[in-house]
C-alpha positions, 0 to 999 in steps of 0.5 A: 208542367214540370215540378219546382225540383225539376225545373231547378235541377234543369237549370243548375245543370246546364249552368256550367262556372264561366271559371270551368268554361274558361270564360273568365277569372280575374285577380282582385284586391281582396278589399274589392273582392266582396260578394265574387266568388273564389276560383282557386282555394285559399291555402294558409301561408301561416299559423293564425294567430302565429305565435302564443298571445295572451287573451287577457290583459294580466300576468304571465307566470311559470305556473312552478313558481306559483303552485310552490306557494309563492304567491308574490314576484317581481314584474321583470318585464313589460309587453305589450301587443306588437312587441317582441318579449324576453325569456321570463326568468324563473321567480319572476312575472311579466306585465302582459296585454291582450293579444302580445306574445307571451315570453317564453318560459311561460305557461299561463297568464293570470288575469289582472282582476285576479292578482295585486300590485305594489312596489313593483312585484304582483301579488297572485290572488289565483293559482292558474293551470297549465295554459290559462289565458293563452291563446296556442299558435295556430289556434285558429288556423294551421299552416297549410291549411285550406281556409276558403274552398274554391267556389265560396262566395265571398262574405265581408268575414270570408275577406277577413279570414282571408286578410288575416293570412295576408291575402293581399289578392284573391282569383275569382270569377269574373262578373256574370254579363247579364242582358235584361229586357221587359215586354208590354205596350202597356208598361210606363216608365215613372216620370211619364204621363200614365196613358189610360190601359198603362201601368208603371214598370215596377219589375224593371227595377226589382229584377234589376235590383237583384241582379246587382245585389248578386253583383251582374253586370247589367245591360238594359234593352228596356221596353220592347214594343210586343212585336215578333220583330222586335223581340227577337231582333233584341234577343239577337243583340242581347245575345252578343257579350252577355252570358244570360237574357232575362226577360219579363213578360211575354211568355205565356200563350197569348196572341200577345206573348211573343217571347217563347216564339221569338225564342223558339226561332232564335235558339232554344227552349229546354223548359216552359211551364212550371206547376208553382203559384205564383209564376207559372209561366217561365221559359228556359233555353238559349239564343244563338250568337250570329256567326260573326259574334261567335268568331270573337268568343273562345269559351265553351258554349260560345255559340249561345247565351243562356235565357230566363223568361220570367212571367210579367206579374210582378210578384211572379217575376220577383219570386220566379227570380229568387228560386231559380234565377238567382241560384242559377246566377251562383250556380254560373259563377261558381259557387258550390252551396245555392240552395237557400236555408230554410227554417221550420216555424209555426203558421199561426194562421189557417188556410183552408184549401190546398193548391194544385201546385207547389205555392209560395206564400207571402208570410212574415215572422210575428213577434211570438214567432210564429207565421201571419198570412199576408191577407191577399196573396194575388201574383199582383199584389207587390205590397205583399213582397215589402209586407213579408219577410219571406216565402212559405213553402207550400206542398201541391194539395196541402192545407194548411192548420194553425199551429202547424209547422211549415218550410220557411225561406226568409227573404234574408236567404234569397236577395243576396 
């Protein structure tokens, strides 16, 4: 079995940009860009902010005039945000609000807490310094500069940031294209009778769910009957237009689990087995596009679609996901930073005995912040997912003592 580093590193290896493959970018209205990822750098076309601007609603002074013991001017002007100001002649002050553009020949601005006012001139109750309450031009960002890389997945502040220079557009990497399908006679849609032996098919919803979180294009095969013949005839169909299959089930040893074979005939496995708890069984390879569907494709790679076997259970599948599927997801969109962020906290509780693999611990934050243990830590136990708030990262053979500090992953890096 291979350890969870190196079946990672397996998959984001293989996981070529659809941009870099030539397989797609698209210009989108930056309003609707949230969540893409960018394809090309977004270069300043300006200062940001673009001119001098005050910080505080005040008055801008010649700092001279003040420190020569005049501690009252006239008020020789008024400006507001969005209006352009006169030179300030010298003796005198000018009325000014947060954000306007402060007048040439000024050098500070003196918060209005800070002076008195009557008949028309201000009197200064503080003797300012060069540059107070001024914001520079380009304070923020220079002209020229790059202000989103290539490869940023894109936040409702990276739009921002990028409004802010009058990006009306931005390049991004089309959409993922992902093929999804579950297996298992005994699994139910909700609304239908619960035959005896059935169970509902909750990871059809959590898988699907995560991959519109990372914004895919999801089509559903739904449940596939657990027939040889039929897993691969629906992996050949999935394999036409979509750049991933993700399938959940089947991909143990059982005389039922028909997925690795079906896979083995009709592409590739580069990757079965991983020495984690939950989620043992996960499959990695690609299948074939027919010679008909590859005529129609001119990316690289045309010839295969990728695949991900998940494992049935639904804990297994919903963690296997959020440690490798979905960075593999970014990694084929062209984000540069997959890895999720993990934070050092306290367990405050004690288990006694280590695993022989890698585990992955249902946890979540208590309100001294420290660590409680979700009680029953079975691959399916689903309560556990919506209990936690994130993963404990548990080394192979490792106990853990109360008190100790251990690698958390909140469920806050991984969903999105």
């Amino acid at each position: 079995m291979l350890s969870t580093a190196d079946a990672l590193a397996t998959l984001l290896g293989a996981a070529t940009p659809v941009a870099l493959a030539g397989r797609g970018t698209e210009t989108l209205p930056t309003l609707d860009a949230l969540n893409r990822v960018l394809t090309a750098d977004v270069v300043s076309p300006l200062d940001v902010p673009p001119m001098h601007t005050s910080a505080m609603d005040g008055y801008a002074v010649r700092v001279a005039d003040l420190a020569q013991g005049s501690r009252r001017l006239p008020v020789s002007q008024r400006i507001p945000a969005g209006h352009a100001p006169q030179l300030l002649a010298a003796g005198t002050a000018a009325r000014i609000f947060t954000g306007a553009t402060v007048p040439p020949g000024a050098d500070a601005v003196v918060m209005q807490e800070q002076t008195e006012t009557a008949d028309g001139d201000v009197t200064f109750l503080h003797t300012p310094k060069a540059g107070e309450w001024i914001t520079a031009q380009g304070a923020d960002i220079r002209n020229g500069s790059v202000i989103l890389p290539a490869g940023t997945r894109l936040t409702p502040q990276a739009l921002g940031l990028a409004a802010s220079v009058g990006c009306a557009t931005l390049d991004v990497a089309r959409r993922l294209k992902v093929a999804v399908f579950f297996t298992g006679d005994e699994l139910t849609m909700p609304g239908e009778p619960l035959r005896p032996g059935a169970i509902y098919n909750s990871n059809r919803f959590t898988l699907s769910g995560l991959l519109r979180n990372l914004g895919c294009e999801v089509t559903d095969y739904g449940i596939v009957p657990d027939r040889l013949d039929a897993t691969r005839a629906t992996l050949r169909e999935a394999a036409s237009g979509h750049d991933l299959i993700l399938t959940c089930g089947g991909v143990s040893v059982g005389e039922e689990d028909h997925v690795k074979p079906a896979v083995e005939a009709e592409g590739r496995l580069a990757m079965w087995q991983i020495a984690m708890k939950p989620g043992k069984p996960l499959a990695f390879g690609a299948v074939r596009r027919s010679e008909v569907q590859t005529q129609t494709q001119t990316q690289a790679n045309a010839d295969e679609a990728f695949f991900i076997g998940l494992p049935g259970n639904p804990v297994s599948s919903f963690v296997t996901f959020l440690l490798f599927v979905r960075p593999f997801v970014l990694r084929l969109a062209g984000a540069t930073h997959v890895s999720p962020r993990a934070l050092s906290l306290r367990a405050d509780f004690t288990q006694a005995k280590g695993d022989r693999r890698n585990e992955f611990l249902r946890a979540r934050v208590n309100p001294a912040g420290g660590l409680d243990l979700f009680p029953n830590q079975s691959s399916a136990v689903l309560t556990s997912t919506v209990w936690g708030d994130g993963l404990i990262d548990n080394p192979p053979h490792h106990a853990i003592s109360a008190g100790e500090t251990v690698r958390f992953i909140p469920f806050t890096e991984l969903l999105y």
